[in-house]
C-alpha positions in Angstrom: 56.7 89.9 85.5 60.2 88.1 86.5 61.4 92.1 86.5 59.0 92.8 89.4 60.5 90.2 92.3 63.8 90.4 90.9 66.4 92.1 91.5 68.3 94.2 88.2 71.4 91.8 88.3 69.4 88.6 88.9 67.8 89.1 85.7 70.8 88.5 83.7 71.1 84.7 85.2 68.6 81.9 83.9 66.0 80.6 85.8 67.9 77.3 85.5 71.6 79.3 86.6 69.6 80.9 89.5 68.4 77.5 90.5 71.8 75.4 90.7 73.0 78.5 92.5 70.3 78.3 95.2 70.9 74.6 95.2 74.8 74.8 95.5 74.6 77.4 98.4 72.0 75.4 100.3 74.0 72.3 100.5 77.3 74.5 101.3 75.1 76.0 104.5 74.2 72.7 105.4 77.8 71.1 104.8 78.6 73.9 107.5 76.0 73.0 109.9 73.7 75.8 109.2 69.9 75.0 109.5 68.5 76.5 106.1 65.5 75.9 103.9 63.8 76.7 100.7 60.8 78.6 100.4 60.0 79.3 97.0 63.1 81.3 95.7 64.1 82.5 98.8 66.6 80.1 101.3 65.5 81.1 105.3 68.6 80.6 107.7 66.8 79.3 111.3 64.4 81.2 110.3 66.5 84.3 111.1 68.1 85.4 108.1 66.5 85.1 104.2 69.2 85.0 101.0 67.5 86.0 97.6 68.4 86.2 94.1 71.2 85.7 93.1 72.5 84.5 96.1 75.4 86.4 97.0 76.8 87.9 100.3 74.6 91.4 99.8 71.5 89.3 99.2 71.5 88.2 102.8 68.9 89.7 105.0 68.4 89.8 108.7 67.8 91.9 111.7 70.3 90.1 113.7 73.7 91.2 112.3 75.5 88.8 114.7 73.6 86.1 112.1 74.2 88.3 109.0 77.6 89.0 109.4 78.6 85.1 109.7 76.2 83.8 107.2 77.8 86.4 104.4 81.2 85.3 105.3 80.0 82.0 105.0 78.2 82.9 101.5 81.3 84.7 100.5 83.8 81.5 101.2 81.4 78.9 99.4 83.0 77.0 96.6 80.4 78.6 94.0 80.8 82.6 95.5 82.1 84.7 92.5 85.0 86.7 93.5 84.4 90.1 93.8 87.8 93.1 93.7 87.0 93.8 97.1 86.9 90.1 98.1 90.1 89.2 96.4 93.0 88.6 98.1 96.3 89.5 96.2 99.7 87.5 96.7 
């Protein structure tokens, strides 16, 4: 059943990894002054912007891409994001 709402590379995280990172980038949103809340598995941004499963910068969805482009940079810089190649800055 979990395979059905899921995304394919949500399923290799835990229910309990998924949670703590729902949890982590909720309070990193509202650290930044960003009006989110959960529903279920999903967090809504002011009601303008959802983030599923697993909670990275591509999970963001929104028809405003003003909203979307900020709240994935702000996804991306949060102190859990993993870092991806693209996303990694070289010194």
């Amino acid at each position: 059943m979990k395979s059905v709402f899921l995304p394919d590379r949500a399923q290799i995280l835990s229910a309990e990894e998924l949670k703590s990172r729902r949890e982590s980038l909720r309070l990193w949103l509202e650290k930044n002054r960003v009006p989110v809340t959960e529903d279920g598995e999903v967090l809504r941004v002011a009601n303008a912007l959802t983030i599923s499963a697993p909670y990275r910068p591509g999970d963001c969805s929104s028809a405003n891409e003003i909203i979307l482009a900020r709240i994935q940079s702000l996804v991306e810089s949060s102190p859990g994001a993993e870092q991806t190649p693209q996303s990694q800055t070289h010194q």
